[in-house]
N, C-alpha and C positions, 0 to 999 in steps of 0.2 A: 559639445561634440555635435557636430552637424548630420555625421552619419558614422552610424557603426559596421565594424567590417568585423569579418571573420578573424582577419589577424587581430585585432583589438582584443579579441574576445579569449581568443587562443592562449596569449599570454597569462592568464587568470585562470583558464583551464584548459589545460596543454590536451584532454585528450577531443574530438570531433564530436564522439559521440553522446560524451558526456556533456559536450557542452550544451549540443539540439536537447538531451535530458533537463537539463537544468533552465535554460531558456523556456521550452514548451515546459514544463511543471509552472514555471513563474509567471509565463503566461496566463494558465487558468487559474491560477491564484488572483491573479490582475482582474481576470475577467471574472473572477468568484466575489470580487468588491475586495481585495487583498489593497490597502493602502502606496501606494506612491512613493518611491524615495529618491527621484526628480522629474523634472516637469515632462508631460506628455510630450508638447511641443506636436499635436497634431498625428504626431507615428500610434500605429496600433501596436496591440499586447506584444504581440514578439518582439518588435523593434525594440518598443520601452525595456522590454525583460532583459535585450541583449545590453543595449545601453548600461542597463543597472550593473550588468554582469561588468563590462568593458570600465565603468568609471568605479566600480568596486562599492556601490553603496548597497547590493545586499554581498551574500558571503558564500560565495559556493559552497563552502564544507553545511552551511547552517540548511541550504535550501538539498545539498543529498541529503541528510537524519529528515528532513521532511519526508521526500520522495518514500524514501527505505518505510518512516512509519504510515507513511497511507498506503501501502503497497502489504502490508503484513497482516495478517488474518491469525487475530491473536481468540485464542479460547477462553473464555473467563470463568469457565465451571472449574470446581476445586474439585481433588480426588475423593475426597470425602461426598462431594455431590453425586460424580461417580458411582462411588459407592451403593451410595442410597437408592439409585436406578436399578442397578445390578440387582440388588435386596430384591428390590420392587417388584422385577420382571421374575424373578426365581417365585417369588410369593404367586405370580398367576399358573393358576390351574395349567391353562394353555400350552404352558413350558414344559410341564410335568410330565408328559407325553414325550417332549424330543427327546430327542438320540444327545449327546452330550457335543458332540462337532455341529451339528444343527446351530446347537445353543450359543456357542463356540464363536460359531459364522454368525450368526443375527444379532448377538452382540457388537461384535465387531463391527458390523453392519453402521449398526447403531451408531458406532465412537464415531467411525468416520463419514456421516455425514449422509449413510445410506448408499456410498459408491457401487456396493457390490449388491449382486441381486439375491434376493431372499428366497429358499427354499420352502 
């Protein structure tokens, strides 16, 4: 394929914008040392990325479950670890003293990451 067009690419994935998604994702995979699956032929990351896309040798459906998993902000604490915190912070003196909504809010706090501000 000497050059890749948009309609080439289109047919493989019908929508625009998912395609520039999957294109740019494959691109920094390319430029992350992501292996080849035909020749450069001289064009940079995007070109090659759309090429791969237009002659089907990677697989759209395979490169969005990519996209989707680097894009997810997964928590890896069990509720039981949970748990253990909560215990934790109840067992400090400091607590002892709040208001029960206080406790309530700073926990909360806590789960999510510190979003809300602390009283």
């Amino acid at each position: 394929m000497a050059r890749v067009t948009v309609e080439d690419c289109i047919e493989k994935v019908p929508n625009r914008f998912g395609l520039v998604l999957l294109a740019g994702h494959r691109a920094r995979n390319i430029a992350n040392g992501a292996a080849l699956t035909l020749d450069r032929d001289n064009d940079k990351n995007p070109v090659v990325a759309l090429r791969e896309l237009a002659d089907e040798t990677v697989v759209p459906e395979e490169l969005r479950e990519n996209i989707i998993t680097t894009l997810q902000r997964v928590d890896e604490r069990t509720e039981a670890e949970d748990e253990a915190e909560v215990v934790a912070l109840l067992a400090e003196p400091q607590h002892m003293n709040m208001a029960e909504a206080e406790l309530i809010r700073a926990l909360q706090s806590d789960r999510d990451g510190g979003q809300e501000e602390r009283y």
